[in-house]
N, C-alpha and C positions, 0 to 999 in steps of 0.2 A: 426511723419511720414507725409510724404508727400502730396497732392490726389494725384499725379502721382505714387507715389510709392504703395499705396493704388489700383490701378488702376489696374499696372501691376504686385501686387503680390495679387489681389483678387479671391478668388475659386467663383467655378460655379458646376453645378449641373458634368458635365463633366467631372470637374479639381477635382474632388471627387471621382469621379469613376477611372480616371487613379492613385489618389494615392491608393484608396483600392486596386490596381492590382500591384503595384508597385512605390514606393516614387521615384524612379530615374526616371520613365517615367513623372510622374508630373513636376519635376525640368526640365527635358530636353524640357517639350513643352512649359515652362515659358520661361526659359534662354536659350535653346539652338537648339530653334525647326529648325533651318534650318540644323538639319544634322540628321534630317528625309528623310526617306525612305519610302517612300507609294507605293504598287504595284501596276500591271495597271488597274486594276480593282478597286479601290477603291472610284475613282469620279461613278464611274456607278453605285456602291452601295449606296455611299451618295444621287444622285440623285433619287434614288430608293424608299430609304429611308422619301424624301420629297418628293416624289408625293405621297407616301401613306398618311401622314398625311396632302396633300392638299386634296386628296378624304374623310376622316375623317373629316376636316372640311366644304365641302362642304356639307354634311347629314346634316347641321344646318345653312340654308340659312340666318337666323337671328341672326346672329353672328358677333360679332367684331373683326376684325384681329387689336393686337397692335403693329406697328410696330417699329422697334429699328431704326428709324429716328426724328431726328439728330445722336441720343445717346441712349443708354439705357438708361441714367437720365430721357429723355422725355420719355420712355417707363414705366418706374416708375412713372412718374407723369400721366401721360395716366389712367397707370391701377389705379390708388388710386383716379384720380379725375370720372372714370365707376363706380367702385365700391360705391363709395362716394355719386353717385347720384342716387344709387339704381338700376344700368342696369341691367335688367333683363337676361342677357346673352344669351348666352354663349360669351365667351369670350378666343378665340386664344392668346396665346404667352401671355397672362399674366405675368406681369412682376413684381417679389418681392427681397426684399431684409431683410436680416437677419443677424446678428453675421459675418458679411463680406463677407458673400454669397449672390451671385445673382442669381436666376434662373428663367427661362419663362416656364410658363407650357401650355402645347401642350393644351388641353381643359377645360375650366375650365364653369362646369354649375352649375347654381340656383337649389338646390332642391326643391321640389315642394313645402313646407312652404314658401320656398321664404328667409327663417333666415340665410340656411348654403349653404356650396357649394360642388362640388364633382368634384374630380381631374380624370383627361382621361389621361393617360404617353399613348399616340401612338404609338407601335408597328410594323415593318411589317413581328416580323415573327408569329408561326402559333398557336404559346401558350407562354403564360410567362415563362420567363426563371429569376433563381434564382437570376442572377446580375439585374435585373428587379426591385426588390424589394427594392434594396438600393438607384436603380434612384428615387423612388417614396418616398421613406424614406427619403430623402434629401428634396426633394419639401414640403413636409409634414412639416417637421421642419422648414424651413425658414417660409412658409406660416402662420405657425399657431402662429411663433414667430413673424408676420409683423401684427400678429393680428386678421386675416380673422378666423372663424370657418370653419373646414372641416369637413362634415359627410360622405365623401365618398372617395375612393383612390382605381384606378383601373389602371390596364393596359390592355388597349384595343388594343387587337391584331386581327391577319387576324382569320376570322372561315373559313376553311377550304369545309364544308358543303358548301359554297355558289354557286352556278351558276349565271352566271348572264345575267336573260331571258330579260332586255329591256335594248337597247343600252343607258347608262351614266346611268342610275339605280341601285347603289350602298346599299341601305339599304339591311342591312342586311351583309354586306360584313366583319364588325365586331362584336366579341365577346369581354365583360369584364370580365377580372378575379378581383374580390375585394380580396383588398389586406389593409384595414384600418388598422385590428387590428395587423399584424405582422410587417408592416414597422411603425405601433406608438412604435414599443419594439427601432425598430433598430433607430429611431428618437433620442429616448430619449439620444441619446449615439454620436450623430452627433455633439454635440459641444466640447466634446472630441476631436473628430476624426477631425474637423475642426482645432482644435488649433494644434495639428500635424503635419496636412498639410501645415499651414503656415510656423512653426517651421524648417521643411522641406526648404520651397522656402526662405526664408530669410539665409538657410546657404549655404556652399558650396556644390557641387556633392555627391548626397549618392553614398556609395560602396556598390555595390549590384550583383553579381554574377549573369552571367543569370542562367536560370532554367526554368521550366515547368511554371512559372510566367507568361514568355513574352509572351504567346501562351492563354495564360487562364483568363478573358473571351473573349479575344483579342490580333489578332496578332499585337505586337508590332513595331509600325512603327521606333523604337530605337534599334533593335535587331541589326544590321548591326554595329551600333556606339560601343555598347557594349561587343561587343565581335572580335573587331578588333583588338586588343592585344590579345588575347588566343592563346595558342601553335598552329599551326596546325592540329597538331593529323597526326595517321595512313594514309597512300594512299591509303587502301583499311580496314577502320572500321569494329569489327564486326554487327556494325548496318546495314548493309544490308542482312544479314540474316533474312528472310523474317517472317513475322507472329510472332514477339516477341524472336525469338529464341536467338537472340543476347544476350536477357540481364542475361540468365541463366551466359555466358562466362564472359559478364558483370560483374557477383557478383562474380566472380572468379577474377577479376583484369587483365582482357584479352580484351584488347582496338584492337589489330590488328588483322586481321584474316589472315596475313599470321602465325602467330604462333598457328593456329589451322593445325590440319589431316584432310582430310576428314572422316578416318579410326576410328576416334572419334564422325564422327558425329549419329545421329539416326536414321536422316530422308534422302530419296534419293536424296531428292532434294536440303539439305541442303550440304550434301557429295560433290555435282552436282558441286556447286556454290563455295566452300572452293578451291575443285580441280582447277577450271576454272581458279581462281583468285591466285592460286598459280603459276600454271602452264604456264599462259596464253596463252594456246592454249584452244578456246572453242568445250564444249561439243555439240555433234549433232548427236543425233541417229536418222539418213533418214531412215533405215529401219519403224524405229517403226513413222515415219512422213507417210511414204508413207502409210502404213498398216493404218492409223487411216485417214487418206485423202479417202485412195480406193473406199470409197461408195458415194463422194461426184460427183452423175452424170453432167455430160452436158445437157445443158448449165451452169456455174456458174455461179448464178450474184455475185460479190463484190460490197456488200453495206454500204454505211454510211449514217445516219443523221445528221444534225444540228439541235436542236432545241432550242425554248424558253420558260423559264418559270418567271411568275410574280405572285406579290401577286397581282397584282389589272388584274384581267380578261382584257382583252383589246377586245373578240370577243363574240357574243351569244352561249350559253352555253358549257364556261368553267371556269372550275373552278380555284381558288388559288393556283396558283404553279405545273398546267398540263400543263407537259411537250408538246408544241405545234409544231409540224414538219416545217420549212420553206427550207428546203434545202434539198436536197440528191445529193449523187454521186454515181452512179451504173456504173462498169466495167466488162464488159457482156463478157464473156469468150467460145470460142468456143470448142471444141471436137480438132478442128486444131490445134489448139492457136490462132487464130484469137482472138483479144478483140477490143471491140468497148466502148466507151464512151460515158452513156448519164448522163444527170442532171437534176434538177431542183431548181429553186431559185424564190422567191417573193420576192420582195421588194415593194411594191406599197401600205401597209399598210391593204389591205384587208385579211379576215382569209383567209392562204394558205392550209389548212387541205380537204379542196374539189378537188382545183387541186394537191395536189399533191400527193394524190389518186388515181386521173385519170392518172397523169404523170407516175404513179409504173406501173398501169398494163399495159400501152400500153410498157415500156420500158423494164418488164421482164418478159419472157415467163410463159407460164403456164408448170408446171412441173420441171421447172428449179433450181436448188439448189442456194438457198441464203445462203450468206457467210457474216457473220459478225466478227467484232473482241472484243467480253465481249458480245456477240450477247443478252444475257439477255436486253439488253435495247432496239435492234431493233426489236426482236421480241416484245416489252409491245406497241414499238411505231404502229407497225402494227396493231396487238391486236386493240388499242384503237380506230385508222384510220379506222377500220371496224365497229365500234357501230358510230362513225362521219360522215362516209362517205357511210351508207348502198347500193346504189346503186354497189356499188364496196365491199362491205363487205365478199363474198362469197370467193372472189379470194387474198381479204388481209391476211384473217382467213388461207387461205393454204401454204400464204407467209409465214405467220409465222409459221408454222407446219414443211414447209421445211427449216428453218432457222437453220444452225448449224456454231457451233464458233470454230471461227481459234486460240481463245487466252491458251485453255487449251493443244491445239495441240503443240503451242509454249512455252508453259509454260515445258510441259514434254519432251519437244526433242530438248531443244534448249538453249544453254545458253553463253553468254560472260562476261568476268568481267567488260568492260565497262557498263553494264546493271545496275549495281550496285542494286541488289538484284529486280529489276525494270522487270516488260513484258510490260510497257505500250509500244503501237504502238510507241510509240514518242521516248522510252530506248531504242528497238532493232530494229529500222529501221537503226541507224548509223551503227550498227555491223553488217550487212550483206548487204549492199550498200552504195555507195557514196552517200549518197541523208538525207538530215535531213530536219526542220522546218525553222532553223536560218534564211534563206535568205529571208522566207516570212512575209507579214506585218501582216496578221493573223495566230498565231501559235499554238492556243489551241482552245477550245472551250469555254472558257469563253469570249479570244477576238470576236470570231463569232457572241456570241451573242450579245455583245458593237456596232459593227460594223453593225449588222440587225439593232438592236435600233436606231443606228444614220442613213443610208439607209431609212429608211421608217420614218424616224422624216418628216413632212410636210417644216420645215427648210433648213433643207439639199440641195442645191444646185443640178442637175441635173449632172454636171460636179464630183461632189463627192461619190454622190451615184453610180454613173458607176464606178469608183473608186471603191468602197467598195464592190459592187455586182462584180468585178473581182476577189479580196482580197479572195474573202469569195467562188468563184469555184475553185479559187487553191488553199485553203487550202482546201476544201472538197475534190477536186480530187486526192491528197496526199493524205488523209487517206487511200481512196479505191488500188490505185495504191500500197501504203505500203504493202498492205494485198498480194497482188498479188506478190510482190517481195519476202515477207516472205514465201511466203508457197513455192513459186520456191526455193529457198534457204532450207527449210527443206526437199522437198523431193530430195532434189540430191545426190549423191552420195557424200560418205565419201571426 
């Protein structure tokens, strides 16, 4: 065999993890990665992903980052000639090689003897999770096969506990879960599992059916490729019968729902949906909208946020993964029908949780009925904006008190089979207006948050960021506006 062939059919700590999820995902990102599919969230995650373990290594200012320039060969010779002279570590991206595996480990420190060492796998979510341990089991065995003693093997993940009271002051921001003695089980069995995966990339395309695989513990960026020959199936599945209910009909060998009744079914809302989608005339009971609207007084506000959450705190005291407000859109509804439009947005990278506190109350009345849609998450955002922003806490605490959602209104009195068993704002704003997301450059809330992140990057161009800070009040102002077209839509007449 070749070194080039050796090269390009050599496993890594990665190229192990995708076959333990699937041998055809392995094959495809050797031989045939360019007919991957990554969605657009995926660089933001990656990114995400390595700023947490630059802050993980930054907690150990006396550390050596090994870097894979020229080659990983010089990164191998790197780590064997630290090691070799006794450096006292810690030591970044360590780089070994074993039984044809190469892998870099994320921290690698000197126990306090000085004799062994102890593995950090960096994490950024918020506890170890099961595929965790195979990453570590892999490192484990190349390592201890290149020779090195290990006394220690963890995954150090985000602790959740943390705040973080001094700006760039990160200790503490992780916890280790050790994890020696169950990935030395899954180790011993790794050269096994190694000669498979090669056995694997040296033949041709596994046949592999998709299934609940491609999804577990990762959505497969080959799901597209793999399932571009499968029949099409039914126009209207019964997998959109919501809450599971489909797979009862499932185990009956019933893939279409137009060959259910609704007169079959048990629930009203499953009835609801069968009829809808048989008939395709949708369901709309205005009575029973308007009757569960009637208490909602004037003014209305129609509210949405955008927010952000990180594992590494970006502001003084918050914590891993709190949800942080930087946007709203409030459509302020009069007794006339008068509606007026206000917002607000930060970009400027300072914490926006002080103004846009002060922005709520000056923009919605006191008394005023707030209208959310899954309104559970504006009122928590309120809620929380009042222990943050105390000066204004009194009057957020009652926003949230008068907070009622439009999504259960819609759920019981409203249905089209374009919805496909769906109520998000985003499913039934096409079925009862000309008006959807498509045309805009931000269309959900995950790009929002992409699009904040790159807006307040200190990088970002002035000309871009105006850009994005537009992006991001017309997609906010669509949400609000949907809510306002939806509930006109349920309470009209038949």
């Amino acid at each position: 065999m070749t070194s080039a062939t050796v090269r390009s059919h050599g496993l890594s700590k990665s190229r192990i993890t995708a076959f333990e999820q699937c041998p055809k995902r392995l094959w495809l990102g050797v031989h045939r990665p360019e007919v991957a599919e990554y969605d657009d969230g995926a660089k933001a995650r990656f990114d995400a992903g390595h700023f947490v373990g630059e802050v993980a290594c930054s907690l150990h200012p006396d550390g050596v980052m090994i870097e894979a320039e020229p080659d990983l060969s010089a990164a191998l010779a790197e780590t064997a000639r630290l090691i070799g002279e006794g450096h006292p570590g810690p030591l970044f991206e360590a780089t070994f090689q074993h039984g044809g595996v190469l892998i870099r480990a994320d921290i690698l420190e000197r126990t306090a003897e000085g004799c062994g060492w102890t593995l950090a796998e960096v994490k950024s979510s918020a506890r170890a999770k099961d595929y965790h341990l195979g990453d570590v089991a892999t490192q484990l065995w190349v390592m201890e096969g290149a020779g090195l003693r290990i006394d220690g093997a963890a995954v150090r993940h985000i602790d959740t506990g943390f705040v973080l009271e001094r700006e760039g002051d990160y200790a503490g921001l992780f916890a280790d879960d050790e994890l020696l003695g169950p990935a030395r089980k899954i180790a011993a069995a790794r050269p096994a599992l190694a000669a498979q995966a090669r056995a694997v990339l040296a033949g041709e395309e596994p046949a592999r059916e998709p299934g609940p695989h491609c999804a577990d513990p990762f959505a497969c960026e080959f799901t597209a490729y793999c399932t571009r020959g499968l029949p099409q199936g039914p126009e209207w599945p019964v997998t959109v019968l919501p809450n599971g209910a489909w797979k009862k009909w499932a185990r009956q060998g019933v893939t279409d729902l137009l060959d259910l009744d609704e007169t079959a079914m048990t629930k009203p809302r499953e009835a609801m949906i069968v009829a809808a989608t048989r008939t395709g005339i949708p369901f709309h009971d205005g009575d029973g909208a308007r009757a569960a609207m009637a208490e909602w007084s004037y003014p209305r506000a129609w509210l949405d946020f955008e927010t952000i959450s990180a594992a590494v705190p970006r502001w003084l005291g918050v914590r891993p993964y709190q949800q942080i407000p930087f946007q709203f859109s409030l459509h302020l509804e009069q007794s006339d029908g008068t509606i007026t439009h206000h917002e607000f947005l930060q970009c400027d990278g300072s914490d926006p949780r002080g103004p846009c506190a002060q922005a709520l109350v000056q923009a919605i009345p006191a008394g005023a009925t707030v209208i959310a849609y899954n309104a559970g998450f504006e009122r928590g955002v309120l809620r929380a904006l009042a222990g943050q922003a105390p000066v204004h806490g009194a009057e957020l605490l009652a926003m949230a008190e008068r907070t009622v959602d439009l999504l259960p209104v819609a759920r019981k009195h409203w249905y089209h089979r374009d919805q496909r068993g769906s109520w998000s704002i985003k499913a039934l704003l096409p079925t009862i207006a000309d008006l959807d997301y498509a045309s805009l450059e931000v269309k959900d809330g995950g790009m929002a948050q992409d699009s904040f992140l790159e807006a307040i990057d200190p990088a970002t161009t002035p000309e871009r960021r105006w850009a994005l800070e537009e992006a991001l009040k017309a997609y906010c102002m669509r949400d609000t506006w949907a809510m306002v077209l939806v509930a006109r839509r349920l309470a009209a007449a038949e």
